[in-house]
matplotlib code that plots the C-alpha trace (Angstrom):
import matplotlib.pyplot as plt

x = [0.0, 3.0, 3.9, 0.4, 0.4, 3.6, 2.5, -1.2, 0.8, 3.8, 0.7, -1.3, 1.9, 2.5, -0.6, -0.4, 3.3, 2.7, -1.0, -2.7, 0.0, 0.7, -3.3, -4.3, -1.3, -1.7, -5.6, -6.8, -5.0, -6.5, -3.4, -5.1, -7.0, -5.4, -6.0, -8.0, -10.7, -13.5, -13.3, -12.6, -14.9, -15.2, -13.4, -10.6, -11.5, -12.0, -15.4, -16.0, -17.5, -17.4, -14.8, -15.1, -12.4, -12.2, -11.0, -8.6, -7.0, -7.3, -5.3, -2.5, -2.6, -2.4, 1.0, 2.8, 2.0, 3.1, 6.4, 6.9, 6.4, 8.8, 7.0, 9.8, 7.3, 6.7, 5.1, 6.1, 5.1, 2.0, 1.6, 2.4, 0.1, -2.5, -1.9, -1.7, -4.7, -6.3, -5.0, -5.1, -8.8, -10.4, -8.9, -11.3, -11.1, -10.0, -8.6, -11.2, -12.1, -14.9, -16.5, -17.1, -15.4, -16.1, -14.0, -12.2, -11.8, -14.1, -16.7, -19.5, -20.4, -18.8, -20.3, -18.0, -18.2, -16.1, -15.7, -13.6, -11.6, -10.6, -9.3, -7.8, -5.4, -5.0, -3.8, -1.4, -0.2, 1.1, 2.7, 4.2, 6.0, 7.6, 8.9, 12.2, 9.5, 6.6, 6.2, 4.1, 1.3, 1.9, 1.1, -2.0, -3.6, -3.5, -5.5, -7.8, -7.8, -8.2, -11.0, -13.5, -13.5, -16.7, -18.1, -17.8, -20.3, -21.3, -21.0, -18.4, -16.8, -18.4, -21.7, -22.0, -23.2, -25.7, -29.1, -30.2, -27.8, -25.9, -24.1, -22.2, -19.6, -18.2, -16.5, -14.7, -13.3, -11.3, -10.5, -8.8, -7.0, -5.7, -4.7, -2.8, -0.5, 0.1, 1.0, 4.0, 5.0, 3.6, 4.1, 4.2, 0.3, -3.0, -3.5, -3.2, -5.9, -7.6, -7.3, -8.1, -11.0, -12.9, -11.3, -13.1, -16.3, -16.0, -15.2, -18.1, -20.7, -20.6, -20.2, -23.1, -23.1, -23.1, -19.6, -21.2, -20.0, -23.2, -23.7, -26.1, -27.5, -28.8, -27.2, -26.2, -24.5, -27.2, -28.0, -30.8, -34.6, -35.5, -33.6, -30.9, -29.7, -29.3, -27.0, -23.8, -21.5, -19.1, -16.3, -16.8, -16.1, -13.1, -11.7, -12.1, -10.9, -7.7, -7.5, -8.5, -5.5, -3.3, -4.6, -4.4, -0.9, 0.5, -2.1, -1.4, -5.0, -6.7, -10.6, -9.2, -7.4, -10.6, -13.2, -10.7, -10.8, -14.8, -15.5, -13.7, -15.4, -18.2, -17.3, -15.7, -18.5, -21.4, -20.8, -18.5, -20.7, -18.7, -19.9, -19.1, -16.1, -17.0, -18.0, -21.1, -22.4, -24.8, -26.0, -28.3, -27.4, -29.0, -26.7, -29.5, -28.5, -29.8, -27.9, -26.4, -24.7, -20.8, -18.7, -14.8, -14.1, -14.8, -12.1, -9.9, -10.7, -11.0, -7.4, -6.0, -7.9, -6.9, -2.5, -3.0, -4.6, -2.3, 0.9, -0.9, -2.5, -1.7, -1.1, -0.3, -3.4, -5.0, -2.4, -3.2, -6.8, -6.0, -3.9, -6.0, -8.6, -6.1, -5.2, -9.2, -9.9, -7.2, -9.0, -12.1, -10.5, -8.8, -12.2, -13.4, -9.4, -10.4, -11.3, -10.3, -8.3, -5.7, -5.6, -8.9, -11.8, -15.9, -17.5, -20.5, -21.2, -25.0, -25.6, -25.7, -21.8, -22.5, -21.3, -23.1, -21.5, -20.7, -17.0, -14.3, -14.6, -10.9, -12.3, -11.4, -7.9, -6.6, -8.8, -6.5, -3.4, -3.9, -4.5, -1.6, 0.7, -0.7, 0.2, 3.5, 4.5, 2.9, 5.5, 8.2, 7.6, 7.4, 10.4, 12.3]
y = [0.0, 2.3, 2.2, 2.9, 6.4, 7.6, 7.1, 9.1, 11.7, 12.3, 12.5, 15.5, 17.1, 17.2, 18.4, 21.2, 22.5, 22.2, 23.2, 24.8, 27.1, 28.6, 28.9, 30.5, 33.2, 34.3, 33.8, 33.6, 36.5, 40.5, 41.9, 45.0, 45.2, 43.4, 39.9, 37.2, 36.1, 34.4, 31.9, 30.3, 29.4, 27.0, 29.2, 29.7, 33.4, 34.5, 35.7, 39.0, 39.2, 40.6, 38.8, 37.4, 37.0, 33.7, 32.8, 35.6, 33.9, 30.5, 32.0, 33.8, 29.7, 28.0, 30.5, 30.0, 26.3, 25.7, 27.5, 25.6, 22.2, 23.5, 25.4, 27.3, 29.9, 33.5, 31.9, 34.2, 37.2, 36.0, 35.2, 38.7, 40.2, 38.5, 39.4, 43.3, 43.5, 41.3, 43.3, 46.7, 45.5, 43.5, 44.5, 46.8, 48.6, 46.3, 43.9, 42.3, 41.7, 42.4, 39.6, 41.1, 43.4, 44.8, 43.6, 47.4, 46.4, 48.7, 47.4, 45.6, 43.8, 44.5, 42.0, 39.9, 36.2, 34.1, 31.6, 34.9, 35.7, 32.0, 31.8, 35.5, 33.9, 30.9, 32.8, 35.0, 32.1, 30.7, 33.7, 33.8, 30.9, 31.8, 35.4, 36.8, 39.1, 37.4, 39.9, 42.3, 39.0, 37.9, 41.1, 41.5, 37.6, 38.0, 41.8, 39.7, 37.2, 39.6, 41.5, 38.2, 38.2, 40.4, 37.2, 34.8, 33.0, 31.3, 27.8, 28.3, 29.0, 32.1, 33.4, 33.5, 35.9, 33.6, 34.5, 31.3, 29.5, 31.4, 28.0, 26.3, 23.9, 24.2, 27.8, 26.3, 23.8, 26.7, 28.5, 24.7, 24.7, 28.4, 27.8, 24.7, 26.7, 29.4, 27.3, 26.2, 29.9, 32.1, 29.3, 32.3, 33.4, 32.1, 29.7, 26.7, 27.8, 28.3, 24.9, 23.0, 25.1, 24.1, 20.5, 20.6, 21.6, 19.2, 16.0, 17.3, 18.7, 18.6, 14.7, 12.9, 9.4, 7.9, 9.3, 12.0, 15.4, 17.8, 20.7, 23.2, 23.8, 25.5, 28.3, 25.5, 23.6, 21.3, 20.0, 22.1, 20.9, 19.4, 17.6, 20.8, 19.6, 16.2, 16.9, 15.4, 15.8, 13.2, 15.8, 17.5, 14.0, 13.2, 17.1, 17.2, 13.7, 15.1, 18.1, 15.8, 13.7, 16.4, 17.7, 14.0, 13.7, 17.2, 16.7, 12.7, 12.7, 9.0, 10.3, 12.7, 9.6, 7.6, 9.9, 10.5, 7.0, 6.8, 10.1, 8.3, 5.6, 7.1, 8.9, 6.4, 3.6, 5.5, 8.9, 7.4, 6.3, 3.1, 3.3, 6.8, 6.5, 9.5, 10.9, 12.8, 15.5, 15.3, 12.2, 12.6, 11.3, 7.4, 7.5, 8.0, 9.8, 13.2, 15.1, 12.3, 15.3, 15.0, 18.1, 18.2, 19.3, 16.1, 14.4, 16.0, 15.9, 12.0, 11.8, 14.2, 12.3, 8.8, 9.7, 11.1, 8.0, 5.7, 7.2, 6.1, 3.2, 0.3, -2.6, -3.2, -4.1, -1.2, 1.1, -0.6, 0.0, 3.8, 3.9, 2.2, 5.1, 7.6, 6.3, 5.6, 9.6, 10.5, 8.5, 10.1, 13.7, 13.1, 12.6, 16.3, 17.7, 16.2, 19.5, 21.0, 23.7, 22.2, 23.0, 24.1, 21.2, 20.7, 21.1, 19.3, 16.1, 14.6, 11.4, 9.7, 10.9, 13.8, 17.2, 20.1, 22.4, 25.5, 27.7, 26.2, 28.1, 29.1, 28.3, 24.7, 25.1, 25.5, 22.1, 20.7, 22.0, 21.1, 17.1, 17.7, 18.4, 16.0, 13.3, 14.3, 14.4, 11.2, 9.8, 11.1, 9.5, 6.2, 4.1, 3.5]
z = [0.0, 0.3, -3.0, -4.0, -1.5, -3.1, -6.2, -5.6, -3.3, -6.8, -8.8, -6.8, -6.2, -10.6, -10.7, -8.1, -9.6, -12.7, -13.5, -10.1, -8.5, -11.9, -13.0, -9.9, -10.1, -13.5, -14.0, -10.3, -9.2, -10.5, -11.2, -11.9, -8.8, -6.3, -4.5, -5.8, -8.4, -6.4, -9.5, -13.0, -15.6, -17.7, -20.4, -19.0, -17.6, -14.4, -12.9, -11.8, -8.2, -4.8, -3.0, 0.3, 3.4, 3.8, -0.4, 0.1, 3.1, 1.9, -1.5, 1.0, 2.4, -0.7, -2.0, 1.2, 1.2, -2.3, -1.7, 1.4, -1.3, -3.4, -5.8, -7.8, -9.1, -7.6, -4.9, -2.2, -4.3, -5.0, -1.0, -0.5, -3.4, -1.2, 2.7, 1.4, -0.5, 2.6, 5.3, 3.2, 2.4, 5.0, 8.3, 10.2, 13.5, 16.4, 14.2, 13.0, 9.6, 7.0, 5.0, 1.9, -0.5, -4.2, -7.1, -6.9, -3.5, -1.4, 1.2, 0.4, 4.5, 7.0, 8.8, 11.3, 10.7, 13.1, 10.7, 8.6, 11.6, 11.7, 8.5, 8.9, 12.1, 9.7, 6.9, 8.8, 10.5, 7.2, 6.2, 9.5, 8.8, 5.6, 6.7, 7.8, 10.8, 12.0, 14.6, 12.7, 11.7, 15.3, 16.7, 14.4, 15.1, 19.0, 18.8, 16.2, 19.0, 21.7, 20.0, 19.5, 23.3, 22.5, 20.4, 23.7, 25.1, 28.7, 27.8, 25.8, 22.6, 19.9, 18.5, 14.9, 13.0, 11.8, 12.1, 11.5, 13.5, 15.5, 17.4, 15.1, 15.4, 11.8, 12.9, 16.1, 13.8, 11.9, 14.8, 16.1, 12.7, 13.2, 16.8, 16.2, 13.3, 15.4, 18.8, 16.8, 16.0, 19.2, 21.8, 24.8, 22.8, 23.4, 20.9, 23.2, 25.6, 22.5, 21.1, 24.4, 24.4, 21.3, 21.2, 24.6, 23.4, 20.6, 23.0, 25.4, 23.3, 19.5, 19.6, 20.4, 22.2, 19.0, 17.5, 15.2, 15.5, 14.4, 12.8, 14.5, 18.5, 20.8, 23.0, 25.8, 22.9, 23.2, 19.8, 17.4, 17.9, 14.7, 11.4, 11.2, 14.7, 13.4, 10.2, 10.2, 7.6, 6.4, 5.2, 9.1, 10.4, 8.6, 8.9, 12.9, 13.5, 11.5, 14.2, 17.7, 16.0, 15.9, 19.3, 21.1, 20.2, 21.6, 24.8, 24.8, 25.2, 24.6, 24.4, 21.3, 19.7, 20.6, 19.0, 16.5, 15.1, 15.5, 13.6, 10.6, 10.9, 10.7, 7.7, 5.6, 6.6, 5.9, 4.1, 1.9, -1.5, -3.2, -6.2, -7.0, -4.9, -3.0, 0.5, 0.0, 1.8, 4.8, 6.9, 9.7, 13.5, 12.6, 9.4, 7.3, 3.5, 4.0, 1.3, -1.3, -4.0, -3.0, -3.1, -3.7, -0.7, 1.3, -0.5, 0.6, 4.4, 3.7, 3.0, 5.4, 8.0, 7.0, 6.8, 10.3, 11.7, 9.7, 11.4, 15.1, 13.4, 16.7, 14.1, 10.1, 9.4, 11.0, 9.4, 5.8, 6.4, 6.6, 3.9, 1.7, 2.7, 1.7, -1.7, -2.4, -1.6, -3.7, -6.5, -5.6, -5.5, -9.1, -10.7, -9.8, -11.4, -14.9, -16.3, -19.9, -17.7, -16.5, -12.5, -12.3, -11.0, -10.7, -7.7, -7.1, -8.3, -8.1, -7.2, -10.7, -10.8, -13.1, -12.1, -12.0, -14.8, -12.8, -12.2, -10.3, -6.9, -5.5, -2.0, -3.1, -3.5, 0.7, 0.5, -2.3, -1.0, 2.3, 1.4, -0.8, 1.9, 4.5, 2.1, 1.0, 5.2, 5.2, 2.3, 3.9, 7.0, 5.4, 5.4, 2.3]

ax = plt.figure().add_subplot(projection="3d")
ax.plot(x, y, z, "-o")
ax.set_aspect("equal")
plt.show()
C-alpha cells in the first residue's frame, strides 16, 4: 500500500506544480486590482465578483503552502500580493475583519463572521511561517484574538453571526485549525488555551453518544430541535478527527485519539458512496443519507484524516486499512481535477456521478493544498 500512496501523493503534487500554482497566479490573481478572483470558468477566464475573506485567506494559504512544497514559481510574491490587498482591504477597527469586499476592493459587508476571523489567524499564521519578521502577523492575530472576546459565550466557545444559526460547530473547527498553526510559532500566545477550548467543546458537546459530531445547536450547545440539529457531515467527520488527532498527540489525550478513530469511521463507513467512490455530503445522526450530491471538498478531508490516523495506526493491518482510505480519496478527488483547464476542478457532483457544470470556486484550493501536503509528510515518514 506504500507504494500505491507515493504514487497518488507524486501524482497531486504534478498536478499542483505544474497546473494549479501557476493557474491560480496568473488567471486567479486581479493583477489589476489586487487579490484574488473568487473563481474560473469554464473558459478559461475569471469571474467578476465581490470577494469574500475567507477565499482571500485560503489563497494567501495555498502561495505560502506551495512554496513551502517547493513550488519554484513566484510563490512568495503571490503570498504577498494576497496578505496586502487582505489586510489593506479587509482589516477593520479592532482587528477584526470584513466579510465582503467589491472587485475594486471597497466594502460591500462589513459583517463579522467568526468563521472569517478563523481563516484571517490561519492565513497569517502561514505567512508567518515563511517570513524573515513574524512579529508584525503575530502582533495583528493576537489583537484579532483579543477583540473576539466580545463574540464569547457562557458555555463556551463564539456566537455566529448567523441569524439562522448562530451556534455552530463548523467555525470552532477553523479557529482549532488556526490555533494549532500558530501554537508552533507564538508558543508564549493564546492559541493553546484556545485549542483546548474548542477540542473541549468538541469532546463534550458537538459529539453525540453515537460518534457524530453535528452541525447546528442550541445556546447550551445542546444539539438544534429538529432535522438541522441532526445533520452530520461526512467531510466534518473526517476534517475534525484530523484536528483531535493532531490535538491527542501534543495533549497525549486518549478520548481525542478515541473519538478520532470513531469520527472516521463514521465517515468512511457510511458517508462514503462506493460506487461513485465519493464521501457525500450530509447524513443525519441514525446515518440516514440526508444530502447524497458529494462536493470536492470532502475528499480531501477523507485523506488528510486517514494519513493522520495511519501514522498512530496500533497494528499493520489497521495502518493498511488507513492507507488504503487515503489512496481511495485521492482516486475520488482526481475525478473532480479532470477538467479541460488544466488545475482548475468541478464542484459538485449529483448522485448519478455527473457534475453540475458551474465555475471552479478558488475556496477549493486551501482544501487541495492542504491534502496535498498531509500526504507528501505522510510519504516522507514512510520508510524507504
Amino acid at each position: 500500500m506504500t507504494t500505491e500512496l507515493k504514487a497518488a501523493a507524486g501524482g497531486l503534487l504534478h498536478w499542483l506544480m505544474e497546473d494549479a500554482l501557476p493557474l491560480w497566479w496568473t488567471i486567479g490573481a486581479d493583477h489589476e486590482r489586487g487579490g484574488f478572483h473568487e473563481a474560473i470558468a469554464s473558459d478559461g477566464r475569471p469571474v467578476n465578483a465581490d470577494r469574500r475573506a475567507r477565499v482571500q485567506a485560503r489563497q494567501i494559504y495555498s502561495y505560502a503552502m506551495g512554496g513551502r512544497l517547493g513550488w519554484r514559481g513566484p510563490w512568495r510574491h503571490a503570498m504577498d500580493y494576497g496578505l496586502s490587498f487582505f489586510l489593506g482591504r479587509y482589516r477593520m477597527e479592532k482587528g477584526l475583519f470584513r466579510t465582503l469586499v467589491h472587485p475594486d476592493g471597497s466594502p460591500a459587508d462589513d459583517t463579522v463572521w467568526i468563521y472569517d476571523q478563523a481563516f484571517a489567524l490561519f492565513a497569517m499564521a502561514q505567512a508567518a511561517s515563511v517570513s524573515p519578521d513574524p512579529s508584525i502577523l503575530t502582533d495583528a492575530a493576537r489583537t484579532l484574538l483579543t477583540a473576539l472576546g466580545q463574540r464569547r459565550l457562557p458555555a463556551g466557545g463564539f456566537l455566529e453571526a448567523s441569524e439562522a444559526h448562530p451556534y455552530q460547530s463548523n467555525p470552532h473547527m477553523h479557529l482549532f485549525e488556526a490555533a494549532l498553526a500558530w501554537r508552533e510559532l507564538d508558543p508564549s500566545g493564546p492559541w493553546d488555551a484556545l485549542a483546548d477550548e474548542v477540542a473541549g467543546l468538541a469532546l463534550t458537546k458537538f459529539i453525540d453518544a453515537n460518534g457524530g459530531l453535528h452541525e447546528f445547536f442550541a445556546e447550551d450547545w445542546s444539539f438544534e430541535p429538529g432535522v438541522e440539529g441532526r445533520i452530520v457531515e461526512p467531510g466534518h467527520q473526517f476534517e475534525w478527527a484530523w484536528l483531535l488527532e493532531r490535538w491527542s498527540k501534543l495533549r497525549r489525550h486518549a478520548g481525542a485519539h478515541a473519538a478520532a478513530a470513531r469520527l472516521f469511521e463514521i465517515g468512511s463507513t457510511y458517508g462514503v458512496d462506493r460506487r461513485r467512490g465519493v464521501a457525500f455530503d450530509q447524513l443525519l445522526d441514525d446515518f440516514s443519507i440526508h444530502q447524497p450530491n458529494a462536493r470536492l471538498w470532502p475528499q480531501t478531508e477523507r485523506i488528510k484524516a486517514a494519513v493522520a490516523l495511519a501514522a498512530s495506526a496500533d497494528d499493520a493491518a489497521a495502518r493498511s486499512n488507513y492507507l488504503k482510505e487515503a489512496v481511495l480519496g485521492v482516486e475520488g478527488l482526481r475525478t473532480y481535477l479532470d477538467v479541460p483547464v488544466r488545475g482548475a476542478w468541478l464542484d459538485k457532483m449529483k448522485p448519478d456521478g455527473a457534475f453540475i457544470p458551474e465555475p471552479a470556486p478558488a475556496s477549493s484550493f486551501y482544501h487541495i493544498v492542504c491534502a496535498i501536503a498531509e500526504l507528501q509528510a505522510a510519504v516522507e515518514a514512510l520508510p524507504n
